[in-house]
C-alpha positions, -999 to +999 in steps of 0.1 A: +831+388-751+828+418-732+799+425-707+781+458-692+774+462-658+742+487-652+748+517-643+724+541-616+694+553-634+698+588-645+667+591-658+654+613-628+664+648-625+691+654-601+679+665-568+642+651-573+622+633-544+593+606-544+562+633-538+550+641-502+515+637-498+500+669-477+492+669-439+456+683-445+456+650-472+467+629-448+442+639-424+413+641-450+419+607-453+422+590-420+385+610-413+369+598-441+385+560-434+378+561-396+341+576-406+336+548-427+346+524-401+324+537-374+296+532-400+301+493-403+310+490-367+276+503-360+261+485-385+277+453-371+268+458-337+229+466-340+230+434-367+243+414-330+227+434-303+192+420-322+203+385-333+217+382-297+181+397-282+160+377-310+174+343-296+150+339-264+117+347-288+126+319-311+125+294-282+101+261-292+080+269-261+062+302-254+035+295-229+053+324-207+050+349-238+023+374-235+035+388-269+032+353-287+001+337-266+015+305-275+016+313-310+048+300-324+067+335-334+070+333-374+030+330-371+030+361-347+048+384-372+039+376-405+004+396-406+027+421-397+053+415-419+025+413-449+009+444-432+045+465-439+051+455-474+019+461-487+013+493-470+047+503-487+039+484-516+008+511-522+025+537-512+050+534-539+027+526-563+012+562-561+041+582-553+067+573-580+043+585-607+038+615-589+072+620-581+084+613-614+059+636-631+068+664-607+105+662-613+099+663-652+082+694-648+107+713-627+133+699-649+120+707-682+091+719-681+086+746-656+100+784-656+137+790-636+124+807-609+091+784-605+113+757-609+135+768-579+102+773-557+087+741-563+117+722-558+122+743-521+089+737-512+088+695-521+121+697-504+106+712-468+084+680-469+111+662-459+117+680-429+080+677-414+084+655-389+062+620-390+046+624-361+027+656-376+023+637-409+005+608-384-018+633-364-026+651-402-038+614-417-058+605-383-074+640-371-080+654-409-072+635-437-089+602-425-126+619-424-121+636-460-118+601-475-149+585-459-171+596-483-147+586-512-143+553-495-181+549-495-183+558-534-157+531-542-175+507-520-209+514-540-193+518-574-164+493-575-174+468-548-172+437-570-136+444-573-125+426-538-099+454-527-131+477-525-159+451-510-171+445-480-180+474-453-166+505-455-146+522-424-169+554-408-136+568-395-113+564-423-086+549-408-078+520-433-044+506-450-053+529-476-052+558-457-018+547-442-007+543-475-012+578-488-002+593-460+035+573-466+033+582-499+032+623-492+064+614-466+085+594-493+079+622-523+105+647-515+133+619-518+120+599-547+111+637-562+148+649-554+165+619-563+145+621-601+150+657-606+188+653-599+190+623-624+170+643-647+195+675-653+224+652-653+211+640-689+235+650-717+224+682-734+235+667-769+206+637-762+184+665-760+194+686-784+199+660-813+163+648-805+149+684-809+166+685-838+154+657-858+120+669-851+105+657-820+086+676-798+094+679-755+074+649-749+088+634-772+128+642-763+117+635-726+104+598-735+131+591-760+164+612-745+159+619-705+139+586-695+161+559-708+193+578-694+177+584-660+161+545-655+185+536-633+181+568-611+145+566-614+144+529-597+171+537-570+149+566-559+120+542-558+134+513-537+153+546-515+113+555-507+107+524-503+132+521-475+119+550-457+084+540-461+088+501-446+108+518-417+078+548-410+067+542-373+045+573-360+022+578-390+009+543-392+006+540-358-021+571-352-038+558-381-039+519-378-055+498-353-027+467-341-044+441-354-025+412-369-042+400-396-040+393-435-064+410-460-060+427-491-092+449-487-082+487-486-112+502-474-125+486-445-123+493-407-099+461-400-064+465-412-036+445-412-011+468-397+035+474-397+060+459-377+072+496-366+038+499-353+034+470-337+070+477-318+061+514-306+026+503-296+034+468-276+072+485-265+057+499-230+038+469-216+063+441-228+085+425-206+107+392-200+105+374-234+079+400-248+106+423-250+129+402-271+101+392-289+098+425-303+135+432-309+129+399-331+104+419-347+128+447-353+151+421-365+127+410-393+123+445-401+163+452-400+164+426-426+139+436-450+148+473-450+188+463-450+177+443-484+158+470-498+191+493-497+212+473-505+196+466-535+193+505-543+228+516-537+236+485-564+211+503-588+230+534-580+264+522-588+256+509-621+270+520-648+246+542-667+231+526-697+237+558-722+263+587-713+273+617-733+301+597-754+277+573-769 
């Protein structure tokens, strides 16, 4: 019985090397790595810096608070907490329509060159800073909706988000509300319109053939593609809106309490207000009983992204091959 011993492989040309990956890849690579740890390392260390400052505000006794007033701190910052979610809440609630019917038209519905202006000019929203968005809703926009406050008061005040007494100044939740809504547009708008040209052009185009009209191609072709897109832009505007600072803060009063009422003069009001309004007299423990604040905050905004970019990286429920 005779046996064979392997041989050396042959199989690869003579004179042929494992490939050399590029300097400039090399480099690409260690950026984008070391800028992605940065990232978390930040992340990480703000997460500590305000668990480690929190710690001193969640002591049993706060006679020494002048934040808490011998509150106990989870009763402190819940009117607060409510105030933030449902001031985002509404805010969403009116601009994702809007937003999703303005992307729709520049995307399908709207000349090129309109198109191209309308999506510039949505876009320069975003760079108006808050602060000028928060004088705009206190100095201007707050008086034009007293008289529409009034007329919802007088028309729909058995409805008890409309009883009771109507602010004189317009400076209510509702206001806060719309004025968030205007700052959140441009990304839930940009995010939609994106998502919205991305659909396959053989969805659309089968659906026109078979008959249906735009409306009908939109609702039956573009929408279901772009769901996905449609609620990650949302819960994105939703982020920035829980996070806003300067706008509800020149147009709230810091009052910490509960109501669902939209119209009248007392408001519950955000955590980001509460923070930038209470910041420059706090000291000792009132200081870390606002960085607890933050840390509430820090968690409810951390949630609300991470929940979008897990939208995001869904696979999409239709795509060109099917």
């Amino acid at each position: 019985m005779t046996t064979t011993q392997a041989g050396p492989d042959t199989t690869r040309s003579p004179g042929s090397r494992p490939a050399l990956r590029r300097r400039g890849d090399l480099i690409f690579s260690g950026t984008a790595l070391g800028a992605g740890i940065i990232i978390l390392v930040t992340l990480a260390a703000v997460a500590i810096f305000l668990i480690v400052q929190a710690l001193p505000a969640l002591s049993p006794d706060t006679s020494n608070n002048h934040i808490l007033e011998g509150q106990a701190f989870l009763s402190w910052v819940w009117p607060f907490v409510f105030g933030t979610l449902w001031s985002s809440f509404i805010a969403l609630v009116i601009a994702a329509p809007v937003a999703i019917g303005i992307a729709l038209f520049i995307s399908h519905y709207a000349p090129r060159r309109l198109a191209g202006v309308l999506g510039y000019v949505i876009d320069l929203l975003a760079a108006v800073p808050s602060v000028v968005f928060g004088l705009w809703g206190a100095l201007t926009f707050a008086p034009m909706l007293v008289p529409f406050y009034k007329w919802l008061n007088e028309n729909l005040g058995w409805i008890p988000l409309f009883s009771g007494t109507p602010s004189g100044t317009g400076k209510t939740i509702l206001t806060a509300s719309l004025v968030l809504a205007v700052m959140i547009l441009p990304i839930m708008t940009a995010i939609c319109r994106e998502v919205f040209l991305q659909t396959p052009k053989l969805h659309e185009e089968a659906a026109l053939a078979l008959g249906a009209t735009r409306w009908e191609m939109v609702r039956m072709a573009v929408l279901p593609f772009a769901r996905s897109g449609m609620v990650s832009g949302a819960m994105l505007g939703l982020g920035r809106a829980l996070g806003e600072t300067m706008a509800v803060t020149l147009v709230l009063s810091p009052l910490g309490i509960i109501t669902f009422n939209l119209i009248n003069p007392e408001n519950p009001t955000t955590i980001p207000a509460i923070i930038a309004l209470r910041f420059p007299e706090a000291h000792d423990e009132g200081v870390n009983t606002l960085i607890a604040a933050g840390l509430i905050l820090f968690i409810v905004t951390f949630a609300v992204n991470f929940i979008a970019r897990w939208i995001v990286s869904r696979r999409a429920e239709f795509s060109g091959a099917n």
